[in-house]
C-alpha positions as CSV (number, residue, x, y, z in Angstrom):
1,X,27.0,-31.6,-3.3
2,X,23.1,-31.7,-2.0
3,X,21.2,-30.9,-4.8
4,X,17.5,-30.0,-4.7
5,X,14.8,-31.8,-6.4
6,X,13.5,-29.8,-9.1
7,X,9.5,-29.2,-8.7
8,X,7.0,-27.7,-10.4
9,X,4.5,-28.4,-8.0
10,X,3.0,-26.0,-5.0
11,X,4.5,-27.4,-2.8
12,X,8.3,-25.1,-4.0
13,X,9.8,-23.9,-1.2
14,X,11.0,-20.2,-1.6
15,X,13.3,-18.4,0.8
16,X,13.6,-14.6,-0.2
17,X,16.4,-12.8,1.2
18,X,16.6,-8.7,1.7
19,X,19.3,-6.4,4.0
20,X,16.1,-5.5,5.9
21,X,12.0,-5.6,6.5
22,X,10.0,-2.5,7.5
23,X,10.0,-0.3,9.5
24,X,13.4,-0.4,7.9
25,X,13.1,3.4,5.5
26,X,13.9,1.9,2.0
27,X,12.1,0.8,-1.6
28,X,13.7,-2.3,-1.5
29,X,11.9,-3.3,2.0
30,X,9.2,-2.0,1.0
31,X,9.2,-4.3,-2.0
32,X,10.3,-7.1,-0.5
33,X,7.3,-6.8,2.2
34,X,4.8,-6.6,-0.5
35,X,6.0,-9.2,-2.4
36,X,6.1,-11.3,0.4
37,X,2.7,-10.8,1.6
38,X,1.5,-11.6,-2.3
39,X,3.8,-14.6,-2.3
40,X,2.0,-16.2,0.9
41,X,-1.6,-14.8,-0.6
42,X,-1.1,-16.9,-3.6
43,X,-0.6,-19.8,-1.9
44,X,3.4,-20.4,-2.6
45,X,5.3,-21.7,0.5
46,X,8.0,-18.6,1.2
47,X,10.1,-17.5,4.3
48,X,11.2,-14.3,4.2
49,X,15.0,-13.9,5.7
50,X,16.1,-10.2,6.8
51,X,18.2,-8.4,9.3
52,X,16.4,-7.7,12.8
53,X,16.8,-3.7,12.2
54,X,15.0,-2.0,14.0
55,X,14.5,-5.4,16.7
56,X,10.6,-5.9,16.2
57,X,8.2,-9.0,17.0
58,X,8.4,-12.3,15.2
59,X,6.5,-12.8,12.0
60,X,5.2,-15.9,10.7
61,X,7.0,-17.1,8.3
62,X,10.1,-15.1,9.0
63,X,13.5,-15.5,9.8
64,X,15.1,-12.4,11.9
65,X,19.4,-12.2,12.0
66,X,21.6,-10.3,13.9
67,X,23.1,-7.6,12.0
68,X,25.6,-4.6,12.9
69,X,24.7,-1.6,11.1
70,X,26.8,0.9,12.3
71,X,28.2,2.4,8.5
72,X,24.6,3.3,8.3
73,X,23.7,5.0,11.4
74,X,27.4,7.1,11.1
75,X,27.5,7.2,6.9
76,X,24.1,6.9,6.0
77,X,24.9,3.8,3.7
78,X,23.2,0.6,4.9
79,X,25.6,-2.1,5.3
80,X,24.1,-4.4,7.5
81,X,26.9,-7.2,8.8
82,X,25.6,-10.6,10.2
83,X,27.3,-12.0,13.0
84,X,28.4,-15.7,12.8
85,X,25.5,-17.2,13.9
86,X,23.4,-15.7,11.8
87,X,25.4,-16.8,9.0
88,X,24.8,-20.3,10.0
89,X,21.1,-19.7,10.1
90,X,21.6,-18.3,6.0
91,X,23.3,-21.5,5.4
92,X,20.4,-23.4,7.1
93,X,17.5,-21.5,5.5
94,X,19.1,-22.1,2.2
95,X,19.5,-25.8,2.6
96,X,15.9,-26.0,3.9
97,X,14.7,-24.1,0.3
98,X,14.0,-25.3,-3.3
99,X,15.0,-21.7,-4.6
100,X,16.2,-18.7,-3.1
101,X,15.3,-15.4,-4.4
102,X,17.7,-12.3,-3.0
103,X,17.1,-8.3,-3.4
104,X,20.1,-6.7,-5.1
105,X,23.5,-8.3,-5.2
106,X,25.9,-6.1,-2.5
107,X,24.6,-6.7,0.9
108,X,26.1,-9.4,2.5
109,X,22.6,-11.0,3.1
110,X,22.2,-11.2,-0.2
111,X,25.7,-12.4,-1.2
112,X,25.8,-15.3,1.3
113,X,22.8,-16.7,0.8
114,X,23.8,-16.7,-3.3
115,X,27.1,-17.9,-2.4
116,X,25.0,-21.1,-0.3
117,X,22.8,-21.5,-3.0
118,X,25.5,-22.3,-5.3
119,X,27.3,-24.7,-2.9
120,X,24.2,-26.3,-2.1
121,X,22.9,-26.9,-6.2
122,X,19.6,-24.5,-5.6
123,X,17.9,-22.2,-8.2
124,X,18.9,-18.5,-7.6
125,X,16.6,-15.7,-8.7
126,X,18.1,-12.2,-8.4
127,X,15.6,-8.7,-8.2
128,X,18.5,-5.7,-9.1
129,X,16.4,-2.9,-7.3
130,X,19.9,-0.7,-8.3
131,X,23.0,-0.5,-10.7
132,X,25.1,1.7,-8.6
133,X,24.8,4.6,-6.4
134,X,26.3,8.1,-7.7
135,X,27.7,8.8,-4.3
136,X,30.1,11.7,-4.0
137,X,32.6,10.1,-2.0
138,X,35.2,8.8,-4.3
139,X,36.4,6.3,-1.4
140,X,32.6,4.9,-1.6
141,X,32.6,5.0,-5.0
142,X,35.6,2.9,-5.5
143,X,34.6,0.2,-2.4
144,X,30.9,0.2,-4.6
145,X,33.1,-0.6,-8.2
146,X,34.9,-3.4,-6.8
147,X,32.1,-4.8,-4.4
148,X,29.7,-4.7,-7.6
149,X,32.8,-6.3,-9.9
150,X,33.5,-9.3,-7.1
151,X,30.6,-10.4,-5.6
152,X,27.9,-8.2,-7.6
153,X,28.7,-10.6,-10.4
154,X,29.3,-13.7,-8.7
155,X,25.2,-13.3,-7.6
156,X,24.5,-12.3,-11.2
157,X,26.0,-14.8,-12.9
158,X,24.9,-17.8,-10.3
159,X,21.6,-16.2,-10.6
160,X,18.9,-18.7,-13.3
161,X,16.6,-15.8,-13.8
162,X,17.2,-11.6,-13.0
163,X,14.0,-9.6,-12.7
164,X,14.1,-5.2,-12.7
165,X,11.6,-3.0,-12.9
166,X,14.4,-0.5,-14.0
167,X,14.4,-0.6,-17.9
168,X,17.7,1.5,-17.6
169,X,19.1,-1.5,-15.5
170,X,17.2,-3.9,-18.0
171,X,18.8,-3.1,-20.8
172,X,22.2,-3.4,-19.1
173,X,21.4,-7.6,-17.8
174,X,20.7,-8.7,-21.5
175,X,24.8,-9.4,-21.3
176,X,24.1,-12.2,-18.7
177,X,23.4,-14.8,-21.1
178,X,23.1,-17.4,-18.0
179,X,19.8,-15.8,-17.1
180,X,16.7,-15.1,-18.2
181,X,16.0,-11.4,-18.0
182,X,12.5,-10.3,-16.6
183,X,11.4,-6.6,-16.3
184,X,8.2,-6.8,-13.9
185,X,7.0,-3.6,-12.6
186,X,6.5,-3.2,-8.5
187,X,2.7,-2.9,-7.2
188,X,1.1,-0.3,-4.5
189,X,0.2,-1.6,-1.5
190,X,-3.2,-2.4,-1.2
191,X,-3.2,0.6,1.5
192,X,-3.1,3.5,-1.4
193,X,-5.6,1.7,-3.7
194,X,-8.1,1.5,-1.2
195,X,-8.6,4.9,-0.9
196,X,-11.8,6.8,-0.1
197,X,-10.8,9.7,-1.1
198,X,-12.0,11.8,-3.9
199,X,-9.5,14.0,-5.6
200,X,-10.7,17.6,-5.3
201,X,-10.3,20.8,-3.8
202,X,-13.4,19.8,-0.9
203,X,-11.9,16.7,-0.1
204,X,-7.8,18.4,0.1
205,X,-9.1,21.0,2.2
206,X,-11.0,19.1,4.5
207,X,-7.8,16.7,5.0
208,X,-5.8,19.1,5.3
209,X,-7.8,21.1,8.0
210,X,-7.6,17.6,10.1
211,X,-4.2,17.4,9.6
212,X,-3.3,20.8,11.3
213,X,-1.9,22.0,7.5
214,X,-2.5,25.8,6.3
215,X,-5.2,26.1,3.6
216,X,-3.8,29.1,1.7
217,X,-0.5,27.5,0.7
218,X,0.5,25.1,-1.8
219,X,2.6,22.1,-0.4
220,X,5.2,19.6,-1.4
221,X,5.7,16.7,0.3
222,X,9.2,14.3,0.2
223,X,8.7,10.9,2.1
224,X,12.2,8.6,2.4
225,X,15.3,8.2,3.4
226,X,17.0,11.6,4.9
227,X,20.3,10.8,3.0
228,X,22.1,12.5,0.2
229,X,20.8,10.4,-2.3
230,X,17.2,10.9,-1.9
231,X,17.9,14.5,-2.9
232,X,17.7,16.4,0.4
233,X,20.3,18.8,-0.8
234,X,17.7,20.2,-3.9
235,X,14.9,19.7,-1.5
236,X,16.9,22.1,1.0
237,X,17.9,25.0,-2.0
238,X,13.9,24.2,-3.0
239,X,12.2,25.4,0.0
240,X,14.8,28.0,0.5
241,X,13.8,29.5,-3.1
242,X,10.0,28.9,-2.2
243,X,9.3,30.8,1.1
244,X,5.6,31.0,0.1
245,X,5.5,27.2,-0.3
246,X,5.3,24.5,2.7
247,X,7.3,21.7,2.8
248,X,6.7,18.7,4.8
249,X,9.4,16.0,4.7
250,X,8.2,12.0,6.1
251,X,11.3,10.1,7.1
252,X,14.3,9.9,9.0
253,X,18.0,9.5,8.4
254,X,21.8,11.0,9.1
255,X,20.7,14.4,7.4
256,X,18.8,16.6,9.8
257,X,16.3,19.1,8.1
258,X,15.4,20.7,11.7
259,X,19.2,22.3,11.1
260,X,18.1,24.2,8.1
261,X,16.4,26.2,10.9
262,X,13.4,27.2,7.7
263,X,10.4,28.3,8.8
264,X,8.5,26.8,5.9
265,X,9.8,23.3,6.3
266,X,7.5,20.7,8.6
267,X,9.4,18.0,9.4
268,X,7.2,15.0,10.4
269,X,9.3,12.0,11.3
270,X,8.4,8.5,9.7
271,X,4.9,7.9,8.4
272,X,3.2,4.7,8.3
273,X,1.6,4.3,5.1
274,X,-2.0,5.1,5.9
275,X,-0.5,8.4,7.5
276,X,1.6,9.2,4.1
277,X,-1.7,8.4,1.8
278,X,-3.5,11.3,4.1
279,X,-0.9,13.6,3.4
280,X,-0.6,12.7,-0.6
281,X,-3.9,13.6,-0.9
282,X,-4.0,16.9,1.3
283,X,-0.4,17.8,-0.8
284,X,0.0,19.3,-4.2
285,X,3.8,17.7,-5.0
286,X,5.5,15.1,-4.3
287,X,9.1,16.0,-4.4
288,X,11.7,13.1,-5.0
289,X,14.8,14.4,-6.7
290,X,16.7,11.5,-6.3
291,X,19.7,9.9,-8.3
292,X,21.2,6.4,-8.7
293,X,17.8,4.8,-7.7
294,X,15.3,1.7,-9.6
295,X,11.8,3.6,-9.9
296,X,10.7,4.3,-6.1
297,X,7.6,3.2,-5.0
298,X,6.9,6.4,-3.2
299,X,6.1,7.8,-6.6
300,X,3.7,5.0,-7.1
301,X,2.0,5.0,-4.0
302,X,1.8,9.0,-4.2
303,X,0.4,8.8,-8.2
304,X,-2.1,6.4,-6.6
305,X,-3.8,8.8,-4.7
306,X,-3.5,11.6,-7.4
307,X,-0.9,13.5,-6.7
308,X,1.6,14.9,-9.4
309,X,5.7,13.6,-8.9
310,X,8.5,16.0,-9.4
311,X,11.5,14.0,-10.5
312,X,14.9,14.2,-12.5
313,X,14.6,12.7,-16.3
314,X,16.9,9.4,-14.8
315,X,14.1,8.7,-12.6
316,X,11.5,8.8,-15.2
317,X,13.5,7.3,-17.8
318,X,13.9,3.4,-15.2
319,X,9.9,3.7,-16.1
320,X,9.8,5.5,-19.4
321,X,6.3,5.8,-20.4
322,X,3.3,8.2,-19.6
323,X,6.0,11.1,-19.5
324,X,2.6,13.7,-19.3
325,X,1.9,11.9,-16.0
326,X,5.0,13.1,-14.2
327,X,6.5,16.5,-13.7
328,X,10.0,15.9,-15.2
329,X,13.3,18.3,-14.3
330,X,16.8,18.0,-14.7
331,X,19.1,19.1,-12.1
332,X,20.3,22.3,-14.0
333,X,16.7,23.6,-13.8
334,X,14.8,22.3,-10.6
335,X,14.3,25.1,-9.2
336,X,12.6,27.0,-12.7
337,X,10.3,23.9,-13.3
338,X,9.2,23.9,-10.0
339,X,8.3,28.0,-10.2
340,X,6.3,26.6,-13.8
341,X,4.5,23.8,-12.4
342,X,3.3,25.9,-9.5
343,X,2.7,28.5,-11.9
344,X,0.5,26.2,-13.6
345,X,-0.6,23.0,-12.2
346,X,-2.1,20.2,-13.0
347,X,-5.8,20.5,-13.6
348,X,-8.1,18.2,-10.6
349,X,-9.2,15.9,-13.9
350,X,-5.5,15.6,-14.7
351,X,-5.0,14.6,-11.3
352,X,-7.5,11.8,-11.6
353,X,-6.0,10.4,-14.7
354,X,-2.5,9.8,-12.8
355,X,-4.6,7.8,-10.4
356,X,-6.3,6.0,-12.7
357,X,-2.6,5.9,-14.6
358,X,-1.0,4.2,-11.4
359,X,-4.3,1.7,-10.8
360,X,-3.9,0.2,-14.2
361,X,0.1,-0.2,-14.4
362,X,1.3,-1.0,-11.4
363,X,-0.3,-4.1,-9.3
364,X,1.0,-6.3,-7.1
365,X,-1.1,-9.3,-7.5
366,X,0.1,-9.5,-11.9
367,X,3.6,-9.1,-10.5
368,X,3.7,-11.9,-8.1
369,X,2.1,-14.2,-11.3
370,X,4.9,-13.2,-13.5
371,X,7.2,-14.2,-10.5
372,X,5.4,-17.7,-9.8
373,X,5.5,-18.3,-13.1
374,X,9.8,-18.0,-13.1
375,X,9.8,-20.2,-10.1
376,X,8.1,-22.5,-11.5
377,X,9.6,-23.1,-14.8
378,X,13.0,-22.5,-13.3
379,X,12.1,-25.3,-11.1
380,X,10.7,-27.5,-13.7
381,X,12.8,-30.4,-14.9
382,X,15.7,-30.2,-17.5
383,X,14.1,-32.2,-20.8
């Protein structure tokens, strides 16, 4: 068995492994991306291996696979497959590395590179982004319970160290006793903390006047994933309870909004982030009632530029503090909390303390430390 030498030195070669990269719709990309970027910032020697969907242009410091995802495009589940040669370039990238680091334990990405690592004696570091998924199909439900018994814990339990920034999930990895357990919170993309934008009522209107969106009505805004568990279903019963409200939904998936034929929804297709930070601050809601998620960085990104998040207590609860930052609902009541908060809303200098809340909690560049800081000692010799 090839075993790496241990190092604590700079010169640790990291290969971090996700299902995909942007444009790829999805937190865990998103994450992923950021991280990587932070990673290669701070000087540590990373590639970044991911399935070539959408097909885009080689990135430094990248390795692209082939991938079928087909259960996605018909199921809305992404399930990316490599082919066999891209399974030899996993093996290959994994030989090449010091320590691999993978994004959540069920794509096959993930599994094979975890499965490598093992064979080949390298240090495994695992980020859990989700515990499972509440899908309604009992089928998917069962495939997700045995997938996440079999090779779910086969990547936990290879795994040296397991990071979330789910304290829900958190609490549920203390079991591992093989790991050490990390809970680092995501960053925001350096995009949304740049802003120039004041938060008030001048600057909303003036943005929104630019964007072609009316000044005399309030509106929510939902970017992600059109797929059932991103909430699209509430969002749909939402705007058809609001008629005086505009909604404007940033994304793409299997669900269509154009077919709920609403005159009061504005459906805008896939937003690159300077794009969504425009809209965040010309919107007066972000709407994300989703389930079975980490804590999505949309909310983070949106509470950077000021803007109030409507979500279900399970969403709140994977961050669990600064509960009067957030606009908290269960699912029995969604529609009666919205009516309240629009009722009364969250006051411009309220607005500027959930900026000022997202700036100070959530920052890329104190993340990637913390993460250095487990490769290295992971890496460091056994006294």
């Amino acid at each position: 068995m090839q075993v790496s030498p241990p190092t604590s030195s700079p010169e640790m070669r990291v290969l971090q492994v996700s299902s995909f990269a942007p444009p790829h719709l999805g937190g865990l990309e998103a994450c992923a991306a950021n991280l990587f970027g932070k990673l290669i910032e701070s000087g540590t020697l990373v590639t970044w291996l991911f399935s070539d969907i959408p097909p885009q242009m080689p990135i430094e410091n990248t390795i692209r696979i082939k991938a079928w995802n087909g259960i996605e495009t018909v199921f809305g589940i992404p399930v990316p497959i490599p082919r066999p040669t891209s399974i030899v370039k996993i093996w290959k990238a994994v030989r090449d590395a010091h320590l691999v680091h993978i994004h959540d334990i069920m794509y096959f990405n993930s599994v094979l590179a975890a499965v490598f690592a093992k064979l080949l004696g390298k240090r495994l570091v695992t980020t859990l982004h989700i515990w499972k998924v509440p899908y309604r199909s009992y089928l998917v439900r069962l495939i997700q319970e045995i997938s996440h018994a079999v090779l779910g814990q086969l990547c936990l339990r290879n795994s040296k160290a397991i990071v979330s920034y789910n304290r829900l999930t958190f609490q549920k990895l203390k079991k591992f006793k093989n790991a050490r357990i990390e809970f680092i919170p995501n960053g925001i993309s350096d995009v949304f903390l740049q802003s120039k934008y004041e938060i008030s009522p001048n600057v909303q209107s003036q943005l929104r006047l630019s964007l072609g969106l009316p000044q005399d009505k309030q509106i929510a805004i939902f970017a992600g994933r059109f797929v059932e568990k991103k909430g699209l279903s509430s969002i749909r019963i939402l705007a058809n309870s609001f008629p005086e409200v505009l909604f404007v939904l940033c994304g793409e998936g299997n669900i269509d909004p154009f077919r709920w034929d609403l005159e009061n929804t504005r459906v805008l297709g896939q937003k690159s982030r300077v794009e969504l930070k425009r809209l965040f601050h010309a919107s007066d809601i972000l709407l994300l009632p989703s389930v079975g998620e980490g804590f999505p960085l949309v909310i983070q990104e949106a509470m950077a530029c000021g803007l109030p998040c409507f979500i279900l207590r399970e969403t709140w609860q994977s961050w669990g503090e600064g509960k009067d930052f957030f606009v908290v609902t269960e699912n029995e009541h969604f529609v009666a909390d919205l009516r309240s908060y629009f009722d009364c809303p969250f006051s411009w200098v309220h607005k500027e303390r959930i900026r000022e809340y997202a700036r100070l909690n959530w920052d890329w560049d104190k993340s990637v430390q913390e993460y250095r800081k487990i490769y290295r000692e992971i890496l460091a010799p056994e006294p």
